[in-house]
C-alpha positions in Angstrom: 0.0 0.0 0.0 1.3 3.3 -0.9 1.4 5.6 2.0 1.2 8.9 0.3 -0.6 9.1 -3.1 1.4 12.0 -3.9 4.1 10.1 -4.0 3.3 7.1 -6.1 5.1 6.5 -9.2 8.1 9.1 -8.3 9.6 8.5 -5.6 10.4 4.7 -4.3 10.1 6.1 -0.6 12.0 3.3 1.8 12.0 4.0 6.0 11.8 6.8 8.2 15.8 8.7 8.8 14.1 11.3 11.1 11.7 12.7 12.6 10.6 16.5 14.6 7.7 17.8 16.1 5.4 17.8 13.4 7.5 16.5 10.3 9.1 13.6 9.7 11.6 12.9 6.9 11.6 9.5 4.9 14.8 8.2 2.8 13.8 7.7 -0.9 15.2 7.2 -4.5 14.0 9.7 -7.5 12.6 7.5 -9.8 14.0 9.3 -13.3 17.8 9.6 -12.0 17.8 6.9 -9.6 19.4 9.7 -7.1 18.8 9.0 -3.3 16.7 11.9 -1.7 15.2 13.0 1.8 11.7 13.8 1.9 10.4 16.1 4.6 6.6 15.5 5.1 5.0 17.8 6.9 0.9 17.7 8.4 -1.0 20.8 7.9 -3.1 19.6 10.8 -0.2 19.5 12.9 1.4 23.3 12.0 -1.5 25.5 12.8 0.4 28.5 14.0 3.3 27.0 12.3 2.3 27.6 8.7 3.8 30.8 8.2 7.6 29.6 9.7 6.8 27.0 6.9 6.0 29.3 3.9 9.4 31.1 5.1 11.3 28.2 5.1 10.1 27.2 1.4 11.4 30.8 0.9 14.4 30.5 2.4 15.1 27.1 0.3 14.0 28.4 -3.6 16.0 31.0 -3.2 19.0 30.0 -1.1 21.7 28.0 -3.7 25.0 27.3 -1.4 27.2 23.9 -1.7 27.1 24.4 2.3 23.7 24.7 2.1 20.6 21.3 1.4 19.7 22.2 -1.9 16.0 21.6 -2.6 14.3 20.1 -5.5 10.8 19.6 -5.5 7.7 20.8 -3.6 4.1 18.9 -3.6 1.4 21.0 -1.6 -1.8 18.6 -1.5 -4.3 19.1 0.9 -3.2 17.4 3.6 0.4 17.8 3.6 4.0 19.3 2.4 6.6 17.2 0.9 9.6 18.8 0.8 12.1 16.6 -1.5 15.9 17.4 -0.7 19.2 16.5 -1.2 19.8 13.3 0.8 23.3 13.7 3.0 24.5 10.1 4.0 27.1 10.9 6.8 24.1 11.8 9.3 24.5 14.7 11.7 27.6 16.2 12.6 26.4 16.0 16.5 27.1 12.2 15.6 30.5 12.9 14.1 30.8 14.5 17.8 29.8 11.7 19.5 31.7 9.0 17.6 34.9 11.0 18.5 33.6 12.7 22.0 35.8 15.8 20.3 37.7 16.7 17.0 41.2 17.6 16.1 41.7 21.3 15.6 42.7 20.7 12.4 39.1 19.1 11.7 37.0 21.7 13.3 38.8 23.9 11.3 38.3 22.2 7.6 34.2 21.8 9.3 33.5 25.4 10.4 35.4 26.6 7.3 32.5 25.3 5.6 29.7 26.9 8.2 31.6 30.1 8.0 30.9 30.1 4.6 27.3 28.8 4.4 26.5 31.7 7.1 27.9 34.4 5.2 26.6 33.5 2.2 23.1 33.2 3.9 23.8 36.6 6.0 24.6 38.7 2.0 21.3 37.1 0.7 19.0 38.4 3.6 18.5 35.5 6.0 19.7 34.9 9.6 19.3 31.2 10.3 18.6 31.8 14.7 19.0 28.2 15.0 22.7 27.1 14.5 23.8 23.9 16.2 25.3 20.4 14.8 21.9 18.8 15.1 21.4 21.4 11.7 24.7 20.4 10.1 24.3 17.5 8.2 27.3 15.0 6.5 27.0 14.3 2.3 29.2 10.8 1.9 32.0 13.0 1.0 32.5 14.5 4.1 30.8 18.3 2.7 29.0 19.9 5.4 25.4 20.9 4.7 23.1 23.2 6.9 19.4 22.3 6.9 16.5 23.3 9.0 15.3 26.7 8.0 12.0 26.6 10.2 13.1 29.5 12.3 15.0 31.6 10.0 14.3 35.7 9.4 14.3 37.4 6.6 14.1 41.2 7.4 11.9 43.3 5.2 14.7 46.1 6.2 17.8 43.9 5.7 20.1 42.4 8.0 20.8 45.7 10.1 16.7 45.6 10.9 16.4 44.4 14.6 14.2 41.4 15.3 12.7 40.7 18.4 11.1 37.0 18.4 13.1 34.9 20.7 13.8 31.5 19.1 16.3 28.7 19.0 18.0 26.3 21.5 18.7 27.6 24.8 21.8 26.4 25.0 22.9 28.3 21.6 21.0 31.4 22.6 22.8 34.3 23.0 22.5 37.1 25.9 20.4 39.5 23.9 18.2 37.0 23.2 17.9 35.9 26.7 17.1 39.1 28.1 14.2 39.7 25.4 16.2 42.7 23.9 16.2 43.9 20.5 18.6 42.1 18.1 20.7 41.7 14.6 20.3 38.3 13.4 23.7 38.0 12.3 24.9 38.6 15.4 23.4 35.9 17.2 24.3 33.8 14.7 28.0 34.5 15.1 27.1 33.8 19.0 25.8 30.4 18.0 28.4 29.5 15.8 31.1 30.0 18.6 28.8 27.8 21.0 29.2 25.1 17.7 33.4 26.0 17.5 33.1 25.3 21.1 31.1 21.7 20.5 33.5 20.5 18.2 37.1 21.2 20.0 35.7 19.8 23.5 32.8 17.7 22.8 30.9 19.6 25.3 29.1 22.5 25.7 30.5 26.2 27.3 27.4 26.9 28.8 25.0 24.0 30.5 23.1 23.3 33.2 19.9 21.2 34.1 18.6 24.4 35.3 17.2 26.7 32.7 17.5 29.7 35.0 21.3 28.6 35.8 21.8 28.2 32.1 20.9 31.8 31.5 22.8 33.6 34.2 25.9 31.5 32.7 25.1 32.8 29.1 24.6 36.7 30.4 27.8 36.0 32.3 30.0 34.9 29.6 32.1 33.2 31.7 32.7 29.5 30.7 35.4 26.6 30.9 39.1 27.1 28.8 39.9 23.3 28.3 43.6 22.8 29.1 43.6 21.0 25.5 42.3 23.7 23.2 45.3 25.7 21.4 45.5 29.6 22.6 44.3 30.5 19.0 41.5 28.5 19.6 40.3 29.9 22.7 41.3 33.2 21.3 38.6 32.7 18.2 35.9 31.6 21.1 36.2 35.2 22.6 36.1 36.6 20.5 32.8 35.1 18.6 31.6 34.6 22.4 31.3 38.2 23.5 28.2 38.8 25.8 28.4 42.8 24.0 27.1 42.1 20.5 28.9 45.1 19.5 31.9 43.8 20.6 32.2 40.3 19.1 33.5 39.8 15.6 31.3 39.8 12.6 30.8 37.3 10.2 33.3 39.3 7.3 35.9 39.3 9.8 35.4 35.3 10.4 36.1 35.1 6.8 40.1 36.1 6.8 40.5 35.5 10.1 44.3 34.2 10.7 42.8 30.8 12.5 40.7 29.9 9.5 43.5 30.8 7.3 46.6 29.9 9.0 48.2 32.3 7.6 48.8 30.1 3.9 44.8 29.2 3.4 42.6 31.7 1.2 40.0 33.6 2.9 36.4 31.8 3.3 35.0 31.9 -0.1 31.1 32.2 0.5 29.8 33.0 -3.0 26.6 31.1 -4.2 26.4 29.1 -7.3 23.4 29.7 -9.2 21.2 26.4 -10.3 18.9 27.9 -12.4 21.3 28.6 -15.3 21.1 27.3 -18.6 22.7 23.8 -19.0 22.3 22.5 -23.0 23.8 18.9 -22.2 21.2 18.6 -19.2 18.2 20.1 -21.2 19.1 18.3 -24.0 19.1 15.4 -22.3 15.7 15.5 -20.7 13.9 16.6 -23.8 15.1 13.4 -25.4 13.0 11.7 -22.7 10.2 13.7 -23.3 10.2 14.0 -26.8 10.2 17.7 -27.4 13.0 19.9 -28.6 15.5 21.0 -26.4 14.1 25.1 -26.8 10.5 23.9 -25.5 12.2 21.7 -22.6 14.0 25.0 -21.7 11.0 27.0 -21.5 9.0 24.7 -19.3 12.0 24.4 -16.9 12.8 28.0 -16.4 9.2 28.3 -14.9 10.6 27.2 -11.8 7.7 26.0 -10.6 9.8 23.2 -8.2 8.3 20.0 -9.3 8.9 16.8 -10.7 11.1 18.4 -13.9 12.7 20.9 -11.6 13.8 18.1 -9.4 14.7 16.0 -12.1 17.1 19.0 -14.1 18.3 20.4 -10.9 19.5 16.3 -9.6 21.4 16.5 -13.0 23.3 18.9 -12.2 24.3 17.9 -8.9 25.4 14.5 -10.8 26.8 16.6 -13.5 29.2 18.8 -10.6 30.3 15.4 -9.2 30.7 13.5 -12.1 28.3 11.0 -12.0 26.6 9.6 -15.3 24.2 11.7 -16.7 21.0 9.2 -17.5 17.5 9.3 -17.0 15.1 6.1 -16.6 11.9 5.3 -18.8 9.6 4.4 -15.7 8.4 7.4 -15.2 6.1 9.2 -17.3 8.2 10.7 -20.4 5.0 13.4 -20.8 5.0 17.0 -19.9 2.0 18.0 -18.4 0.3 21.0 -19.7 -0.3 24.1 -16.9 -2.9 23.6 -14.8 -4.5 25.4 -12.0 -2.1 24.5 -9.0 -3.1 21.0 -7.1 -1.2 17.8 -6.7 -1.4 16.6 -10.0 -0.1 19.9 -11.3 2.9 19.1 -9.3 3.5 15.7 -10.5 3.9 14.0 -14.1 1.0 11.6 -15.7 2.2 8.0 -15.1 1.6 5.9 -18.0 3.3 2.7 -19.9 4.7 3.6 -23.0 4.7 1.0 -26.2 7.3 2.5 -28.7 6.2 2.4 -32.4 7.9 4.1 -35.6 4.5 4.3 -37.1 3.7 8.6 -37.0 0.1 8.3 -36.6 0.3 6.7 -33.3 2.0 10.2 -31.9 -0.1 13.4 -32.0 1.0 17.1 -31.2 -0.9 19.1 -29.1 -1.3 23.3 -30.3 -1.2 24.3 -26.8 2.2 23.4 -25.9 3.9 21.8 -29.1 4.9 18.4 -27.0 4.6 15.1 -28.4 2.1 13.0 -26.7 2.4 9.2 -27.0 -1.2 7.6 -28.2 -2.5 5.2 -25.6 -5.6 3.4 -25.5 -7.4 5.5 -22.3 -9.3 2.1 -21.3 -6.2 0.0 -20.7 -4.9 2.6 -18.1 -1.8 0.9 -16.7 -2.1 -2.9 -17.1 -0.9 -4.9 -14.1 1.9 -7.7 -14.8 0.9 -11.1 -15.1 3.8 -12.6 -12.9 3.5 -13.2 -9.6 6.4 -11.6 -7.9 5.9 -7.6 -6.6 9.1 -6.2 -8.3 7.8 -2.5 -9.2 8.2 0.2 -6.3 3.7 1.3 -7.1 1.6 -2.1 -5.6 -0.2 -4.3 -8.0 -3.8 -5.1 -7.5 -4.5 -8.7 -7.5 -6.2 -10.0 -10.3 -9.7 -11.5 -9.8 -10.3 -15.6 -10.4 -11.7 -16.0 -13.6 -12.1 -12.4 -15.2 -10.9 -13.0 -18.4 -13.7 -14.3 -20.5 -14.1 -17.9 -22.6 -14.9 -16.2 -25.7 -12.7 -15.0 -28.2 -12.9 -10.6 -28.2 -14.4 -9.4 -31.4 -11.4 -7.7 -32.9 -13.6 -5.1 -34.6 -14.9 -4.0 -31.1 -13.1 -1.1 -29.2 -10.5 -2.9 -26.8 -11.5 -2.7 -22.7 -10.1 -3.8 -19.5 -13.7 -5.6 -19.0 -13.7 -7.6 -22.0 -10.1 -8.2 -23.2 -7.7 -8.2 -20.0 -6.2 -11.7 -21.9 -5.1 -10.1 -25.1 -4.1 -6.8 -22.8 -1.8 -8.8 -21.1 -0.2 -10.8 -24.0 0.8 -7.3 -25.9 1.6 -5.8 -22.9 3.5 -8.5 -20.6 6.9 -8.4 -22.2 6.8 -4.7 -21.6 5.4 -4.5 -18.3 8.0 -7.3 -17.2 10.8 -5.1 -18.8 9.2 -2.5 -16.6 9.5 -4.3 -13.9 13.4 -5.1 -14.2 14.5 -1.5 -15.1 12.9 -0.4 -11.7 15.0 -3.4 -9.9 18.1 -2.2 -11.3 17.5 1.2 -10.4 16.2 0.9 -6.9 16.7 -2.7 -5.4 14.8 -3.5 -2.3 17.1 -4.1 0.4 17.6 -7.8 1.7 15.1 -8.8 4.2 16.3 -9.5 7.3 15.6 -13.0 8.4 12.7 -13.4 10.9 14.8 -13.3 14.1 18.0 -12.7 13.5 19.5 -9.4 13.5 20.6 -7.4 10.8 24.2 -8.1 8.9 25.8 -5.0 8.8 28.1 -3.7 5.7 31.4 -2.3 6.2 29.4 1.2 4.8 27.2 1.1 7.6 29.6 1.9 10.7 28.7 4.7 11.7 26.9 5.0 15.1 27.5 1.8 15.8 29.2 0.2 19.0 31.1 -3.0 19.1 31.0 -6.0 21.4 32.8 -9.4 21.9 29.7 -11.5 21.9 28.2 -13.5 19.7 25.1 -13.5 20.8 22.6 -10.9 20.1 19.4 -11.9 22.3 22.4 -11.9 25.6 23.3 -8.7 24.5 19.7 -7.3 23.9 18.6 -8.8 27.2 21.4 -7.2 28.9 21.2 -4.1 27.6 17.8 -3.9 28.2 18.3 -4.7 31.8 21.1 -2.1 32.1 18.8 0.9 31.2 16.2 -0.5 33.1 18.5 0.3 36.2 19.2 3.5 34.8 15.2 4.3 34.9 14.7 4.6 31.3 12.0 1.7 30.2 12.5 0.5 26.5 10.3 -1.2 24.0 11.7 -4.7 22.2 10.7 -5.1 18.4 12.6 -8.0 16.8 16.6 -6.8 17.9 15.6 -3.2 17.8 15.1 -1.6 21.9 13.5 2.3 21.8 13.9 4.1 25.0 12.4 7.9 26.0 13.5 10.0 28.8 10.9 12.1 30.1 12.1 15.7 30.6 12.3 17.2 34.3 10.7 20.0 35.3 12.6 23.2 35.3 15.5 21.2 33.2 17.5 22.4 30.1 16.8 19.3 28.7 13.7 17.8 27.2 12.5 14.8 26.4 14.8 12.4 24.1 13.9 9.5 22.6 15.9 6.9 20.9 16.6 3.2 19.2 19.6 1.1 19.4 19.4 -1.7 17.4 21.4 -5.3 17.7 23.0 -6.5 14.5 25.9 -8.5 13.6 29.1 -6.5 12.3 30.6 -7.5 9.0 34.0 -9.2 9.6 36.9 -6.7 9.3 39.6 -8.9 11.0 37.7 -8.3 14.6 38.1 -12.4 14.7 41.3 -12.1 15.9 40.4 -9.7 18.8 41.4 -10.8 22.3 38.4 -12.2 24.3 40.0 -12.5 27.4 39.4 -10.9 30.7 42.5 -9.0 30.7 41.6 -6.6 27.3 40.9 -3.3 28.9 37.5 -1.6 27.7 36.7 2.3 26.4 34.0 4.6 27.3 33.4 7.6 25.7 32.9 9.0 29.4 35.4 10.9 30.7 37.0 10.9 33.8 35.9 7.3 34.3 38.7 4.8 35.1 38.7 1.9 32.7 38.1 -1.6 34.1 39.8 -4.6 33.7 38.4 -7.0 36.3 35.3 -8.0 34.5 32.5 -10.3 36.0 33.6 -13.9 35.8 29.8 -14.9 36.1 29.2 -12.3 32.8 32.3 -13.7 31.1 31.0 -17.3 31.8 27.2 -16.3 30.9 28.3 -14.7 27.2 30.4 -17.6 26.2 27.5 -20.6 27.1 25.0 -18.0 24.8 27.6 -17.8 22.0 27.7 -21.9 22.0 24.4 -21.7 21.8 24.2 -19.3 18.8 23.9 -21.5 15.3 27.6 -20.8 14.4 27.3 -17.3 13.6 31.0 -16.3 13.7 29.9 -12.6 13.5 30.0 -10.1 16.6 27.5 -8.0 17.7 27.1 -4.9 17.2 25.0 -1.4 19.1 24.0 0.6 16.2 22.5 3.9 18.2 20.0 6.4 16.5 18.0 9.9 17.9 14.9 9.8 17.1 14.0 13.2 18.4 14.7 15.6 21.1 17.3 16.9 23.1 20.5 16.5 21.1 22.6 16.5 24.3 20.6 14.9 26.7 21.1 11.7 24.1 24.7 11.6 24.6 24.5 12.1 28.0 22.0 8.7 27.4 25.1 7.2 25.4 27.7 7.8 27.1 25.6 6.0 30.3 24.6 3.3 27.6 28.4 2.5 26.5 29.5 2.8 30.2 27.0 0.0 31.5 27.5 -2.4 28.5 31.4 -2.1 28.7 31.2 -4.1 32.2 28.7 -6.9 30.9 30.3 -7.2 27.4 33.8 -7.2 28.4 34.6 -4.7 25.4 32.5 -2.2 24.1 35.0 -0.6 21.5 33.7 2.8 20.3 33.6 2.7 16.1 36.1 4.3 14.9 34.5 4.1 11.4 
């Protein structure tokens, strides 16, 4: 069953990568280019007051064209909902990056905030102040390019960036003094406050102003004052002053970021923060899509430049991503190859016609239409799409069952007008080769993933690291039960589905911190030489705690209790894994949960190795 109508035919959409307060955002593969995208849905029920912050955001995003920045490349408003479609980033948040490490190299914070510097100041010269700067917003492409997302909360001044603003927003632990106190305020200057709070983040892995008090927390910020780590260089701390002045007049601007000597070195160039500009004129792209549609490459041109952010806008603007990168340049045949005429705006406007396509030389099975000059394929309007005869689901739209003993005994009348009543039989012998061809094209272009095998956890691939915590058991249901317990102790009540536990702290009352929930999810790691790890006693374990001595006198009774479960296993020769995700809430108050989480497991699994992946 297809979840969202608006969706069917387009978009293969595959699970849920995150979700907020009243969106969530679904991993999926664009249909024409076979590119991986995130969709943001979003429930008009659910915004209410929210609607405008929304409109402002789609702004923010049509207009906004930054490598730094998620590009966007469609929009379909239906009734119900928004779905934002955006370019998918594969290396998660950089708060993860933050965790996986506990802190980054300075010569790593610097190549990352390089990269914020310059999406900020490019957003800052096109009229927006983001007010909501933290590495929950900073998201990781596969190649390690930083992209800032989340635009829910940004201004855009009628006056410009030297207009004040006065709605207090953002994350109190980002917020800076003026916005504490309820004063007037430039929105690039908190911005710059924010970003300091972010410098601050990566270097020490913690945060320069915190407190489980929201009333401490703010006499800290209007302070200033906050903890110089021994281990951050004195140009380091000296950027943080300077970016973490409670006087906005006195800390430095966004320009100065730009050359200053830490960012530089002295040898780098300044921080580049021009824009590149997607809606230019690319022949090899246009050309390339009006072959698929059939018109010429002036008429493609003209119905692209519209703008209008929908299916063809995606489509051109995800061939020139693949074009910067160097990817292929190819589009698919199983989606509609039919430009829609324009239409007053609805869902369908958004979206192409679906249809199946028989190719034929013959002319008079093509007519032109005078409104728009675009070739339209002749189909038989009856037949609609015919379903496939063979049994096995391969295309990403669900195929009705076909009922017991429709087709007919007598032979159609050929003279007669074809039907889906009265010839499905013949229907399905013209059409069966094609539909099956159909049907493999969409296999190659956006294979299901491998079931997992009802009980047994998930095999890991050497791609899919990240997050994920190692053990020296082979068992998964001892190290689910365990773990389980451990939290248990800790207060925080999970839920078991298959190998997969999802926790929720409740927020306390008067706390910084709200409520977080999360999953971690037993699987089996791929096997990258771990086989020869000790599994002795005497290896020493790692917590991503600090300050906490490591142990080396583990429970015989644990030690005893893993190894009878691991004889018990059917051979799996695999470890087990903890592959951790936030689902939503309090970025911080989840690794506070993880770095609990690791410390607990680390003394009933003998070794919990933090990925270094």
């Amino acid at each position: 069953m297809v979840r969202y109508q608006a969706l069917k035919g387009l978009y293969e959409v595959e699970r849920t990568i995150g979700c907020g307060g009243f969106a969530k955002v679904k991993l999926a593969t664009h249909l024409a280019t076979g590119e991986k995208v995130a969709i943001k849905i979003m429930n008009k029920a659910a915004l209410d007051s929210d609607l405008p912050r929304v409109k402002l955001e789609l702004k923010a995003l049509q207009t906004l064209s930054h490598e730094n920045i998620c590009k966007l490349f469609q929009v379909i408003d239906t009734e119900t909902h928004f779905f934002l479609i955006m370019e998918y980033c594969s290396g998660g948040e950089l708060f993860d990056h933050i965790i996986e490490k506990n802190r980054l190299t300075e010569s790593e914070s610097r190549m990352f905030f390089r990269q914020i510097v310059s999406a900020v100041a490019y957003l800052h010269s096109a009229g927006f102040a983001h007010r909501d700067l933290k590495p929950e917003n900073v998201l990781l492409d596969k190649y390690q390019n930083l992209k800032l997302i989340d635009f829910g909360l940004c201004a855009n001044p009628d006056g410009g960036m030297t207009s004040p603003l006065l709605t207090s927003c953002g994350s109190p632990t980002y917020a800076a003094p003026e916005l504490v106190t309820g004063k007037q305020y430039l929105g690039a200057e908190v911005d710059v406050w924010a970003m300091g709070v972010l410098l601050y983040a990566l270097l020490s892995g913690t945060l320069p102003f915190d407190d489980v008090s929201v009333d401490a927390l703010y006499k800290k910020i209007l302070s200033g004052k906050y903890h110089e780590p021994p281990f951050i260089s004195k140009q380091s701390l000296a950027l943080l002053r300077s970016m973490l002045q409670v006087d906005p007049k006195k800390r430095i601007t966004i320009k100065e970021l730009l050359s200053h000597p830490w960012l530089t070195l002295g040898i780098l160039e300044p921080v580049n923060f021009r824009g590149d500009d997607p809606k230019i004129h690319d022949p090899q792209c246009v050309e390339i899509m009006a072959k698929q549609h059939h018109v010429d490459p002036h008429t493609m041109w003209c119905k692209l430049k519209q703008w209008k952010y929908d299916y063809h806008t995606a489509t051109y603007l995800i061939l020139l991503m693949r074009k910067k990168r160097g990817s292929p340049l190819k589009l698919y045949n199983n989606v509609a190859s039919k430009i829609i005429s324009d239409t007053p705006k609805s869902t369908k406007a958004d979206t192409p016609e679906i249809f199946m396509e028989k190719k034929c030389s013959t002319p008079r099975n093509q007519k032109s239409s005078p409104a728009n000059g675009f070739t339209e394929p002749h189909t038989r309007r009856a037949l609609k799409r015919v379903r496939s005869p063979i049994p096995e689901e391969s295309s990403p739209i669900p195929t009705k069952k076909l009922i017991k003993d429709s087709t007919p005994k007598n032979t159609p009348n050929r003279d007669q007008p074809g039907s889906a009543a009265n010839t499905p039989g013949s229907a399905r012998k013209v059409f069966g080769s094609i539909e099956r061809s159909f049907h493999k094209v969409v296999n190659v272009l956006t294979p299901r993933k491998t079931e997992v095998a009802i009980g047994k956890p998930a095999l890991l691939t050497s791609k899919d690291l990240s997050n994920v915590s190692t053990t020296q058991c082979h068992s998964p249901e001892y190290v689910i039960n365990r773990l389980s317990k451990a939290l248990e102790r800790k207060g925080i009540i999970c839920k078991r589905k298959g190998f997969k536990l999802r926790g929720k702290t409740e927020p306390i009352s008067g706390s910084v911190y709200g409520e977080c929930s999360f999953e971690l999810e037993i699987c089996y790691l791929p096997n990258l030489g771990m086989n020869n790890m000790p599994t002795g006693t005497n290896t020493p374990t790692k917590s991503i705690l600090k300050n906490v001595p490591l142990s080396v006198n583990v429970s015989k009774t644990c030690e005893n209790d893993c190894n009878q479960v691991n004889r018990q296993e059917d051979n799996h020769h695999n470890f087990v894994g903890i592959r951790r995700k936030r689902l939503r809430g309090d970025a911080w108050c989840y690794k506070k949960v993880c770095e609990e989480v690791l410390a607990l497991t680390s003394t009933d699994f003998q070794s919990i190795v933090e990925s270094t992946v």
